[in-house]
C-alpha positions as CSV (number, residue, x, y, z in Angstrom):
1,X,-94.0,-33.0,99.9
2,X,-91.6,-30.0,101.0
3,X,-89.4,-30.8,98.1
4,X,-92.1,-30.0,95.6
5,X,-93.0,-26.6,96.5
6,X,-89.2,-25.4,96.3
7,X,-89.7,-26.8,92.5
8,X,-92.0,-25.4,91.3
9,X,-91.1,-21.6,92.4
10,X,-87.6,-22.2,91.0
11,X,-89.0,-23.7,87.8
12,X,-91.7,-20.0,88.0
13,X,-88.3,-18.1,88.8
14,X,-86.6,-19.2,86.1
15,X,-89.4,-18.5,83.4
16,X,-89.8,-15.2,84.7
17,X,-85.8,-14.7,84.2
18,X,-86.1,-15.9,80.4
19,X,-89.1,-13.8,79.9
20,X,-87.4,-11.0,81.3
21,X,-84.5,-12.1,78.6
22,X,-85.9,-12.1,75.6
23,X,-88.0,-9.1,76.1
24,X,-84.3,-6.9,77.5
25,X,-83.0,-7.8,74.1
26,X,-86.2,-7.3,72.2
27,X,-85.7,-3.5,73.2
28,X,-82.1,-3.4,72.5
29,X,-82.5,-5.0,69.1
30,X,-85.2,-2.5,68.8
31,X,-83.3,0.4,70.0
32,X,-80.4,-0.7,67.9
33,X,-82.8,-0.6,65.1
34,X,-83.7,2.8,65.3
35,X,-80.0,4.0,65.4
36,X,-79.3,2.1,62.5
37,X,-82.2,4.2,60.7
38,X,-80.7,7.4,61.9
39,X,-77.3,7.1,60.8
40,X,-78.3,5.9,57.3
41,X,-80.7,8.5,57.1
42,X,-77.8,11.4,58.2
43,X,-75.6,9.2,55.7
44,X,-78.6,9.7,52.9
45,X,-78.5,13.6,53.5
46,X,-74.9,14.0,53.4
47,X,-74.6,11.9,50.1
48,X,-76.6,14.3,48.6
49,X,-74.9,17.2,50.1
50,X,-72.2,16.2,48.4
51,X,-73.3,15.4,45.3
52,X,-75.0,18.6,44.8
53,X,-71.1,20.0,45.3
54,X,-70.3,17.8,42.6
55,X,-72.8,18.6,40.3
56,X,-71.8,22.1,40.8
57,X,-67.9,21.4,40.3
58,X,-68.6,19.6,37.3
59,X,-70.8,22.2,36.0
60,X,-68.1,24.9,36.7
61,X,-65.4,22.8,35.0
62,X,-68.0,22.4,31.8
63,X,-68.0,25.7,31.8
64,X,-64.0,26.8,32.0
65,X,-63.5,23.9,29.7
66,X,-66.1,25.4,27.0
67,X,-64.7,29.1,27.8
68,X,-61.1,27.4,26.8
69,X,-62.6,25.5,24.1
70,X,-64.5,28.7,22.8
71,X,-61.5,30.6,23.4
72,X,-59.1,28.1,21.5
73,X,-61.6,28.2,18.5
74,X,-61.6,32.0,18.0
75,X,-58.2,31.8,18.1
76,X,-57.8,29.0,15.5
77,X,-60.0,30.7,13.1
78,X,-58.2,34.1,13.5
79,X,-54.8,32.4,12.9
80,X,-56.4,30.6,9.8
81,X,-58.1,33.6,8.3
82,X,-54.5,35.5,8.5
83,X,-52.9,31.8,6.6
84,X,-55.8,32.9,4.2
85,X,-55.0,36.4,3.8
86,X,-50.8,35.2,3.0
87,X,-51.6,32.7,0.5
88,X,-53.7,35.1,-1.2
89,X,-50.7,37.9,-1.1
90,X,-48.1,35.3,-2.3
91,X,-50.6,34.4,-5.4
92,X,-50.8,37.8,-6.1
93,X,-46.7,38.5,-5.8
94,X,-46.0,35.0,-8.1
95,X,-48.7,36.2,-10.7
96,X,-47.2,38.8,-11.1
97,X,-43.5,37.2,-11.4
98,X,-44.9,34.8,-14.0
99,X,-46.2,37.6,-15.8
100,X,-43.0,39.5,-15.6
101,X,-41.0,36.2,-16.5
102,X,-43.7,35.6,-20.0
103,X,-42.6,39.5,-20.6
104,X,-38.9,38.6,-20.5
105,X,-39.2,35.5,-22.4
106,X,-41.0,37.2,-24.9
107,X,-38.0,39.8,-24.8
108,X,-35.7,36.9,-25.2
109,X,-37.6,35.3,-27.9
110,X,-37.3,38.5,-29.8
111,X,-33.1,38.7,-29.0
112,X,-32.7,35.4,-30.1
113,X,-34.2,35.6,-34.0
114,X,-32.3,38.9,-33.7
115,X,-29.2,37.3,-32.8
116,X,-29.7,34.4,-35.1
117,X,-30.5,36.6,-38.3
118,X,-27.1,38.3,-36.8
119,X,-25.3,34.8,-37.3
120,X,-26.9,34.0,-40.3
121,X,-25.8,37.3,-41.9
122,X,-22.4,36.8,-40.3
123,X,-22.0,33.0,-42.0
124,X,-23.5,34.8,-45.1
125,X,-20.2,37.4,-44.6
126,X,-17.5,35.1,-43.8
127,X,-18.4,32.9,-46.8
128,X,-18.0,35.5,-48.7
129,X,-14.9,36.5,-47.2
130,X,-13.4,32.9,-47.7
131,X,-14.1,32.7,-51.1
132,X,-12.3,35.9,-51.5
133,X,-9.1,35.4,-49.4
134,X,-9.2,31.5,-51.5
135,X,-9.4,33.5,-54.3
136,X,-6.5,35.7,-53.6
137,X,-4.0,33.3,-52.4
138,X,-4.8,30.6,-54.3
139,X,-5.0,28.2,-51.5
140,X,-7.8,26.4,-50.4
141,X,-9.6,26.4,-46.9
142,X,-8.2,23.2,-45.8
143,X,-4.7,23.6,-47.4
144,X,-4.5,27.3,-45.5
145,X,-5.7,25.2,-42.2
146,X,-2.7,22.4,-42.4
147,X,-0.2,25.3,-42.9
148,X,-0.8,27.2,-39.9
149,X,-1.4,24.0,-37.7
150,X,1.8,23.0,-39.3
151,X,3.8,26.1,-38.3
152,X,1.7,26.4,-35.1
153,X,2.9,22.9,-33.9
154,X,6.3,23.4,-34.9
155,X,6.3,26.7,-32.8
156,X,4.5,24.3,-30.0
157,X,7.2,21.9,-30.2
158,X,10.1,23.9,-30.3
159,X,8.5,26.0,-26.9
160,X,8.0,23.0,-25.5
161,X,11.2,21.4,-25.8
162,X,12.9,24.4,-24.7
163,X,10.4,25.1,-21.8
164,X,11.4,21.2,-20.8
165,X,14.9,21.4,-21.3
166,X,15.0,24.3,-18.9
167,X,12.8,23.2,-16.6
168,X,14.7,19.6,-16.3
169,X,17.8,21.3,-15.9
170,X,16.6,23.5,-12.8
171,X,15.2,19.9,-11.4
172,X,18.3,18.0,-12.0
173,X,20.2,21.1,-10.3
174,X,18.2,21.0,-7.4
175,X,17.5,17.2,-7.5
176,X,21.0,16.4,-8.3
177,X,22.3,18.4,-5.3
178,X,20.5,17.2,-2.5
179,X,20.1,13.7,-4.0
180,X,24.3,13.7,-3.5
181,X,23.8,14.9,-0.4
182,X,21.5,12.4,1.3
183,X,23.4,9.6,-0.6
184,X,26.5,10.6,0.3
185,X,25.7,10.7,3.6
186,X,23.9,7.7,3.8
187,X,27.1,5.6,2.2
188,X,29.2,7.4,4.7
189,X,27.6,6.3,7.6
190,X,27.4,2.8,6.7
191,X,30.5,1.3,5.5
192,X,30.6,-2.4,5.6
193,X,33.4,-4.7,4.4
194,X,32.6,-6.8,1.1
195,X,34.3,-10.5,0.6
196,X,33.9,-12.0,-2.8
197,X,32.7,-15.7,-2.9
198,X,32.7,-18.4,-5.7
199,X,30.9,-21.3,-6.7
200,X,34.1,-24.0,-5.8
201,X,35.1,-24.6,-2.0
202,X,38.5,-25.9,-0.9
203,X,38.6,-28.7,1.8
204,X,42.4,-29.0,3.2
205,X,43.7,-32.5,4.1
206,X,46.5,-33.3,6.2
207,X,48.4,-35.3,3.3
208,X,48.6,-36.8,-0.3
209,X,48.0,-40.4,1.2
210,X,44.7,-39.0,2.5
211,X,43.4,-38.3,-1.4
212,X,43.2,-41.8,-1.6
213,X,41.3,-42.9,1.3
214,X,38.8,-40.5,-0.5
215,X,38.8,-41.9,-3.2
216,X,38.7,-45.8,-1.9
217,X,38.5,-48.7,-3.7
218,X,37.7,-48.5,-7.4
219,X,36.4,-44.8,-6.7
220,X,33.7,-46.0,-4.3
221,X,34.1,-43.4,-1.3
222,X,33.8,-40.7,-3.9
223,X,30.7,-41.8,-5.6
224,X,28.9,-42.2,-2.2
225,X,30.3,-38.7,-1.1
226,X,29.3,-37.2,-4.7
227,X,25.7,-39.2,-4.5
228,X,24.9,-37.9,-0.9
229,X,26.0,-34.3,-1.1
230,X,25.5,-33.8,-4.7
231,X,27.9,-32.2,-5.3
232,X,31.4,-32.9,-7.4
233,X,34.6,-33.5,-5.6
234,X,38.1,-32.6,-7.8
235,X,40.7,-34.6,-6.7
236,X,44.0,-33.3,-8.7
237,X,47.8,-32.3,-8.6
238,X,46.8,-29.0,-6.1
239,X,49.1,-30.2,-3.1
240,X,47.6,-31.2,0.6
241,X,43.7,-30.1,-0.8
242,X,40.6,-31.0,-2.1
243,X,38.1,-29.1,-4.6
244,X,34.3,-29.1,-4.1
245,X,32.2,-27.7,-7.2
246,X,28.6,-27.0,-6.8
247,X,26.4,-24.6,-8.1
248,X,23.9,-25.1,-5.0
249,X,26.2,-23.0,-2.4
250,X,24.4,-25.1,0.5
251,X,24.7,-28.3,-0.6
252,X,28.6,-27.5,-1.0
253,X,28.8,-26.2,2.4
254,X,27.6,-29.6,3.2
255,X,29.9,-31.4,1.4
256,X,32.9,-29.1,2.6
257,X,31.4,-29.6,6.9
258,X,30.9,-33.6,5.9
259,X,34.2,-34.2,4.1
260,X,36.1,-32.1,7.1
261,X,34.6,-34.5,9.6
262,X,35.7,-37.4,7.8
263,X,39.0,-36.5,7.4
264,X,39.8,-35.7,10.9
265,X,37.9,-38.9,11.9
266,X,39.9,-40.7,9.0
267,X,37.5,-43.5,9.0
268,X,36.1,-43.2,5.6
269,X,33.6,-46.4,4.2
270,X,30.4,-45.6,2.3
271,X,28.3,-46.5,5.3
272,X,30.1,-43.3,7.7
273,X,29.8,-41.3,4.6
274,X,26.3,-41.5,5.2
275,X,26.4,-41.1,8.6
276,X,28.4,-38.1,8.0
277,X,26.7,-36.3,5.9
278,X,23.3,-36.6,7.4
279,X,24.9,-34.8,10.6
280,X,26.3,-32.2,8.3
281,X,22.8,-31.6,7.2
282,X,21.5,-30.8,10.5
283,X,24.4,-28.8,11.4
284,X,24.1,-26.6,8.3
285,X,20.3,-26.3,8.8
286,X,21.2,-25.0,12.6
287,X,23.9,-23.1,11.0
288,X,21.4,-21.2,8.6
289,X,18.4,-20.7,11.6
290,X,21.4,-18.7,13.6
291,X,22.8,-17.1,10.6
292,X,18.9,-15.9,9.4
293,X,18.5,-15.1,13.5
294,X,21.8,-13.3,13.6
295,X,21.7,-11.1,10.3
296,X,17.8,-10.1,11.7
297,X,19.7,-8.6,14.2
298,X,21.9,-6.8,13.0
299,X,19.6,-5.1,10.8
300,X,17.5,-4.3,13.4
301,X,14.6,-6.3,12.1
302,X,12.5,-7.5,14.8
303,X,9.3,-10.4,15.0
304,X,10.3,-12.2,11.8
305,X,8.5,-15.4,11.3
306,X,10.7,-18.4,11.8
307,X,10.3,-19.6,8.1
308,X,11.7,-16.3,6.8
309,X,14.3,-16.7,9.0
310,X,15.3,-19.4,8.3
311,X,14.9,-18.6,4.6
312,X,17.1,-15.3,5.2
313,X,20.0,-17.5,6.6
314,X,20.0,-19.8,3.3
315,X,20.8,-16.2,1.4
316,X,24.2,-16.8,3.7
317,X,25.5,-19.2,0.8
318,X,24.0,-17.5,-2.2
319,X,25.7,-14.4,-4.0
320,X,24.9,-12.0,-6.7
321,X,27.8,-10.7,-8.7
322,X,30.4,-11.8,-6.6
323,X,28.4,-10.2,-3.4
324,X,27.0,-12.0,-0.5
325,X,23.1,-11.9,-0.7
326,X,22.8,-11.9,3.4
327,X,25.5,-9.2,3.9
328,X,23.5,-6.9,0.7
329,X,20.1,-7.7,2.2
330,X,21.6,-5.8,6.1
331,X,23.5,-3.5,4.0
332,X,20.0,-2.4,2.5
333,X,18.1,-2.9,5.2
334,X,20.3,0.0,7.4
335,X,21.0,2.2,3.9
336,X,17.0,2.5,3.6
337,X,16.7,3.2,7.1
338,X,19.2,6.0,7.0
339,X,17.5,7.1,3.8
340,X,14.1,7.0,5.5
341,X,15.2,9.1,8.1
342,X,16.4,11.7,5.8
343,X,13.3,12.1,3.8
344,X,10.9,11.8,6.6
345,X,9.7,8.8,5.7
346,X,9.0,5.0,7.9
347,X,11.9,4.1,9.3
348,X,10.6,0.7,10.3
349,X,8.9,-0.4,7.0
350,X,11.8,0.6,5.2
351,X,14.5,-1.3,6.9
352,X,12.3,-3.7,7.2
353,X,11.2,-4.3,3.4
354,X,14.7,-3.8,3.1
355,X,16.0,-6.8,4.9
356,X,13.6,-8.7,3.0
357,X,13.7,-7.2,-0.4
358,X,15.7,-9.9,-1.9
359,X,14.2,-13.1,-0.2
360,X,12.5,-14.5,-3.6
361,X,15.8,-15.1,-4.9
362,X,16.3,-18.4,-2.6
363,X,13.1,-19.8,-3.7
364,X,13.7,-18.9,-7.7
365,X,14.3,-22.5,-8.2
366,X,11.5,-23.8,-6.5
367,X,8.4,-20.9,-7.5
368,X,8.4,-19.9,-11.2
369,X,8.7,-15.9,-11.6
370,X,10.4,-13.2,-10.6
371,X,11.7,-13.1,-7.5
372,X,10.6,-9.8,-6.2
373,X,6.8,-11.4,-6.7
374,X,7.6,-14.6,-5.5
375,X,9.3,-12.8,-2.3
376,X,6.6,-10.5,-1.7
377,X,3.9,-13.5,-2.1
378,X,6.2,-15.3,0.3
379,X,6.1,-12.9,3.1
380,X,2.8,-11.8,2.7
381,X,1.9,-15.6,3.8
382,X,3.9,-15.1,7.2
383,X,1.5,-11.8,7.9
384,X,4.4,-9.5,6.7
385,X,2.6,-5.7,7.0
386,X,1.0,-4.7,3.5
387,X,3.8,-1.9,3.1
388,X,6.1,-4.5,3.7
389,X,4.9,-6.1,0.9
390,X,4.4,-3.7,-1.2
391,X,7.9,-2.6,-1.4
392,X,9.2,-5.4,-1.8
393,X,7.2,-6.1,-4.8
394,X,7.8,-2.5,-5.8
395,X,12.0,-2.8,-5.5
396,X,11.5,-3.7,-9.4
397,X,8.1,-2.6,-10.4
398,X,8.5,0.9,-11.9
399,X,4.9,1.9,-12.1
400,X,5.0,5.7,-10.8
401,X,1.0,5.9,-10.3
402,X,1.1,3.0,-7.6
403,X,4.8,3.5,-6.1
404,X,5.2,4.7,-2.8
405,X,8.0,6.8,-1.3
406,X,8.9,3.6,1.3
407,X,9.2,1.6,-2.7
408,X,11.6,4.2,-4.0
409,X,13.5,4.1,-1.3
410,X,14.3,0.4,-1.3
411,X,14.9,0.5,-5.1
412,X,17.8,3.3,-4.0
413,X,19.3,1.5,-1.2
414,X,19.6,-1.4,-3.3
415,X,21.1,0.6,-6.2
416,X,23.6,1.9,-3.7
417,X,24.4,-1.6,-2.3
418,X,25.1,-3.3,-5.3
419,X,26.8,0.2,-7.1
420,X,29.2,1.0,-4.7
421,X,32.7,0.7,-5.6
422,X,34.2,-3.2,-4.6
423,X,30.5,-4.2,-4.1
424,X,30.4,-6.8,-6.8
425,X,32.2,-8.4,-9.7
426,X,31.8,-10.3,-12.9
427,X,33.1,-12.4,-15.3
428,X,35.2,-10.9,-18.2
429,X,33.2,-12.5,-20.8
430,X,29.9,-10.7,-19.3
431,X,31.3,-7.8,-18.6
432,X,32.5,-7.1,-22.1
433,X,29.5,-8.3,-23.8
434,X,27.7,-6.0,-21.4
435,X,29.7,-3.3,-22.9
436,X,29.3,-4.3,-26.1
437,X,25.1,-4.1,-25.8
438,X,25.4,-0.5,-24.4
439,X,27.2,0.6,-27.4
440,X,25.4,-1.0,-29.7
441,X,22.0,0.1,-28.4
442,X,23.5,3.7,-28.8
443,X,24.8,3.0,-32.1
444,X,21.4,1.9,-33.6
445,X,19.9,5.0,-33.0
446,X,19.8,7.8,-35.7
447,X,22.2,10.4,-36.1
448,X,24.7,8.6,-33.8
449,X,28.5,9.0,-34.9
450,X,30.1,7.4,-32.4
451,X,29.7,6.0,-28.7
452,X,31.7,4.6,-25.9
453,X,30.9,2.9,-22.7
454,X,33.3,4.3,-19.7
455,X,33.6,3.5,-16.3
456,X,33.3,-0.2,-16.3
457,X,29.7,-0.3,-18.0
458,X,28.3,2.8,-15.7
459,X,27.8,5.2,-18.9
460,X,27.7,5.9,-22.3
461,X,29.1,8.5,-24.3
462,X,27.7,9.5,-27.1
463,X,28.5,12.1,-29.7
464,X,26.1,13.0,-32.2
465,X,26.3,14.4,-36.0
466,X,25.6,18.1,-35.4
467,X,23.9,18.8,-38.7
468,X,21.6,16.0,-38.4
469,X,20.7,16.0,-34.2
470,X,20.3,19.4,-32.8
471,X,20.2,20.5,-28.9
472,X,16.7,19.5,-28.6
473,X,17.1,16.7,-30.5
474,X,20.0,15.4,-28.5
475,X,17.8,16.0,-25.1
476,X,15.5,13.5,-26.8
477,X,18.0,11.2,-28.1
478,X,19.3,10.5,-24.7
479,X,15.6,9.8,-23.1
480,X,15.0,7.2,-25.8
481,X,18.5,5.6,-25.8
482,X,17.8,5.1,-21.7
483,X,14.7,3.8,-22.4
484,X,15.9,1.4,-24.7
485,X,18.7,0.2,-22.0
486,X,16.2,-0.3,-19.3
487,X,14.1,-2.7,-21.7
488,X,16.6,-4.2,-22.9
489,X,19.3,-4.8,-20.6
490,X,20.1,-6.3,-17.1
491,X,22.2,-4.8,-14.7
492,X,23.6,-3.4,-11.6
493,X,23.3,-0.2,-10.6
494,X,22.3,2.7,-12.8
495,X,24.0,3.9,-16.3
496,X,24.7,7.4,-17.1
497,X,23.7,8.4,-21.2
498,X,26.0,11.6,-21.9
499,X,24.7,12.7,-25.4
500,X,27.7,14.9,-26.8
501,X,26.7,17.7,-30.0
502,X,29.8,19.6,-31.3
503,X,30.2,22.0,-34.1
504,X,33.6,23.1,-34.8
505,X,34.6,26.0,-37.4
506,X,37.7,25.6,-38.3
507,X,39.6,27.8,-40.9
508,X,43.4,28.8,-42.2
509,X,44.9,32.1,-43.0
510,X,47.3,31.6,-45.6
C-alpha cells in the first residue's frame, strides 16, 4: 500500500514534465515562426529596393541607347543626303560629257563625208592620171607594175646577196677563229693512241702437226668448232697459225679464247670442243662486263646501269672505219667534256651523252633503225637523264629549232674523233667511189667546169665558168652543192666545198 502512492506521483510528475514539453516547444516553434515572418518580410522590402534600382538602370540604358540610336540616325541620313547631293553632281558632269561627246561626233560625222568626198575626188584624179601616164608610155597598169617589181626584186636580190655574203664572211671570220681555237685545244689536250682492227683474227699454234688435230677425222673437229662458235676457221699454207673469219667480232673472240685453250690442252674431240667453247663464252661475257666497267671509268662516267655496261663493253670488238668503237665512244666522251668546259656548257651531260652516243650501233642487228634512235630509246629505258637522251638522239638529228648546245657539242666531238688524222681507214674500193660521188655531185650542177676532190675525200674544188656563175652566184653554188652532199652521201668527218670563179685577160703585143 506504500508502493502505490510513490506511483502514482511519479506517474503525475512525469505528465507534468511532458506537458511542460510540448508547451516549451509550442513557444519556440512559435517564436521561430515569427522570425521567419520577419526575415521574409525585410527580404520582401529589399527585393523591391532593388528592383526599383533596376528599373531605373534599365530606364537610363533605354535612354543612352535611344540617344545613340537617335544619334546614329541623324548621322546616317546626313551622310545619305551628301551621297544624294554627289550622284546628282556626277549626273550633271556626265550630261554634260555626253553632250560634248554627241557635239564631237557630229564634228566627226561632218570630217568624215569631207574626207570621203576628198577620196572620192582623189580616185576620180588618179584615174585620170593613169589613163594619161598609160596613154603616154604606152604600157598598161599591170605591165608598168611587173616592171618595177621586176627591177625592184632584182635590186632586192642583188642587196641581199651582197648584204649576206658580207655578213657570212664577218661570221666565218669570227666563227672560224675561235672555233680553231677551242678545237685545237681540245685535240691537244686529248691525244689518245689509235690501233686499226679487222674482221679476221690469227690463233698461233705450236706446229704444222697441230693443224691436223684441228681438223680431225674427216674434218669433224672443225665442223664442231665452226658449228659452236660460228665462225669460219682457215686452215692454209701460213706457217705455225690459224685464221678465224667472222663478221660478228665477239663471236670471233670466242672462237680465237676457245681454239687457244684447246691447243694448249691438246685434247681436241667434238665433245671438249664443246666444253671449250661454252667456257669461252662466260669468259668473254666477264671479259666484256670489265671492259664496259673499265672504259666507264676512264671516261669519267659514273652510275651506269649494268645493262649499258655491259652493252658498252661489247662496243670493245666492234669498229667503225678501221677505229675501235669503245676507244671513240671515251675519246668523245672526254673531247665533249673539254668542249663543254670551254663554252660554258654541262660538263657532265656532255661527257656523259658522249660516252653513250654510239651505243645503238651494238644493237643495229637486233632493233630496226637508226642507231642514234635505237640508242637513245635504249638508254632512256635504264633512267638515262632526258639531256642524256636527247643528245644522243640529236648526235645525228640536224633540226636547229629543237637542238641544244649539249647536242652540238656531241655531234663536234664526234666529228673530231672520227676526223682526226690516223683515226680511221677504209677500203680502196670505197674510198675511191667516195671520191668519185663528190665529184660527180659537183659536176651535175650548172655552170660547173671542172671539180676535184683533195685531201683524201675532205673537200671539193670546184671551179666555175665565169661568164655563166658570177660571185653571188658561186656563194650559192657552194650552199647547194653541200646540201646536196649531206643528202646524199655518208661519211666521216666534214667536207670542205671551195667554189673557185676566175677571169683571166690575156693579150699579146706584137
Amino acid at each position: 500500500m506504500e508502493v502505490l502512492p510513490v506511483v502514482v506521483a511519479a506517474l503525475l510528475a512525469l505528465a507534468i514534465g511532458y506537458g511542460a514539453g510540448i508547451f516549451s516547444r509550442q513557444r519556440f516553434a512559435s517564436r521561430q515562426a515569427r522570425e521567419a515572418e520577419e526575415r521574409i518580410q525585410r527580404m520582401q522590402v529589399e527585393a523591391e529596393a532593388r528592383q526599383k534600382d533596376i528599373l531605373l538602370a534599365a530606364k537610363d540604358e533605354a535612354l543612352r541607347i535611344r540617344a545613340e540610336a537617335e544619334a546614329e540616325s541623324r548621322e546616317r541620313r546626313a551622310e545619305a543626303q551628301r551621297q544624294e547631293r554627289r550622284l546628282q553632281q556626277k549626273e550633271e558632269h556626265l550630261d554634260a560629257k555626253l553632250e560634248q561627246l554627241e557635239q564631237k561626233e557630229r564634228q566627226l560625222q561632218n570630217r568624215e563625208r569631207q574626207i570621203e568626198d576628198r577620196l572620192a575626188e582623189a580616185e576620180s584624179l588618179k584615174a585620170q592620171q593613169i589613163k594619161e601616164i598609160e596613154r603616154i608610155s604606152g604600157l598598161t597598169r599591170e605591165e608598168a607594175r611587173e616592171i618595177i617589181l621586176q627591177h625592184v626584186e632584182a635590186e632586192a636580190r642583188e642587196e641581199a646577196a651582197r648584204r649576206a655574203r658580207l655578213i657570212e664572211l664577218q661570221a666565218r671570220e669570227e666563227a672560224e677563229t675561235k672555233a680553231r681555237k677551242i678545237l685545237s685545244l681540245s685535240m691537244q689536250r686529248y691525244a689518245a693512241e689509235q690501233v686499226s682492227e679487222s674482221t679476221i683474227s690469227v690463233v698461233p699454234i705450236p706446229n704444222e702437226e697441230m693443224k691436223g688435230r684441228i681438223i680431225g677425222r674427216e674434218g669433224r673437229n672443225i665442223r664442231a668448232l665452226e658449228a659452236a662458235t660460228g665462225v669460219d676457221l682457215i686452215i692454209d699454207d701460213t706457217p705455225d697459225a690459224v685464221t678465224l673469219s667472222g663478221f660478228d667480232p665477239i663471236r670471233r673472240e670466242i672462237a680465237r679464247v676457245a681454239l687457244t685453250k684447246l691447243v694448249l690442252d691438246g685434247r681436241i674431240h667434238p665433245a671438249r670442243i664443246e666444253e671449250i667453247v661454252a667456257k669461252a663464252k662466260q669468259e668473254v661475257e666477264q671479259t666484256i662486263r670489265q671492259e664496259g666497267e673499265q672504259a666507264a671509268y676512264e671516261a669519267g662516267v659514273p652510275g651506269l646501269h649494268p645493262e649499258i655496261i655491259k652493252v658498252m663493253g661489247r662496243m670493245k670488238y666492234r669498229t667503225s672505219y678501221g677505229q675501235n668503237q669503245l676507244q671513240h665512244s671515251i675519246e668523245v666522251a672526254n673531247i665533249a667534256a673539254m668542249l663543254a668546259a670551254e663554252v660554258g656548257a654541262d660538263i657532265n651531260i656532255c661527257r656523259r651523252a658522249g660516252f653513250l652516243h654510239d651505243i645503238g650501233k651494238v644493237l643495229t642487228h637486233e632493233v630496226e633503225g637508226p642507231h642514234h634512235i635505237i640508242g637513245a630509246d635504249f638508254i632512256k629505258r635504264f633512267g638515262e637523264h632526258p639531256r642524256v637522251v636527247k643528245a644522243v638522239q640529236g648526235h645525228h638529228d640536224h633540226d636547229p629549232e629543237t637542238q641544244s648546245v649539249e647536242d652540238l657539242i656531241v655531234q663536234a666531238a664526234d666529228a673530231i674523233s672520227g676526223a682526226r688524222p690516223g683515226s680511221r681507214r677504209e677500203s680502196v674500193e670505197s674510198y675511191v667511189k667516195r671520191l668519185e660521188a663528190l665529184e660527180n655531185i659537183a659536176n651535175s650542177f650548172e655552170g660547173v667546169e671542172k671539180s676535184f676532190a683533195i685531201q683524201a675525200g675532205r673537200e671539193v674544188r670546184i671551179i666555175v665558168k665565169p661568164e655563166r656563175i658570177d660571185d653571188l652566184a658561186a656563194m650559192r653554188l657552194a650552199r647547194d652543192i653541200v646540201k646536196k652532199i649531206e643528202e646524199t652521201l655518208q661519211y666521216p668527218g666534214q667536207i670542205k666545198v671551195t667554189v673557185v670563179r676566175e677571169t683571166r685577160a690575156v693579150d699579146y703585143a706584137r
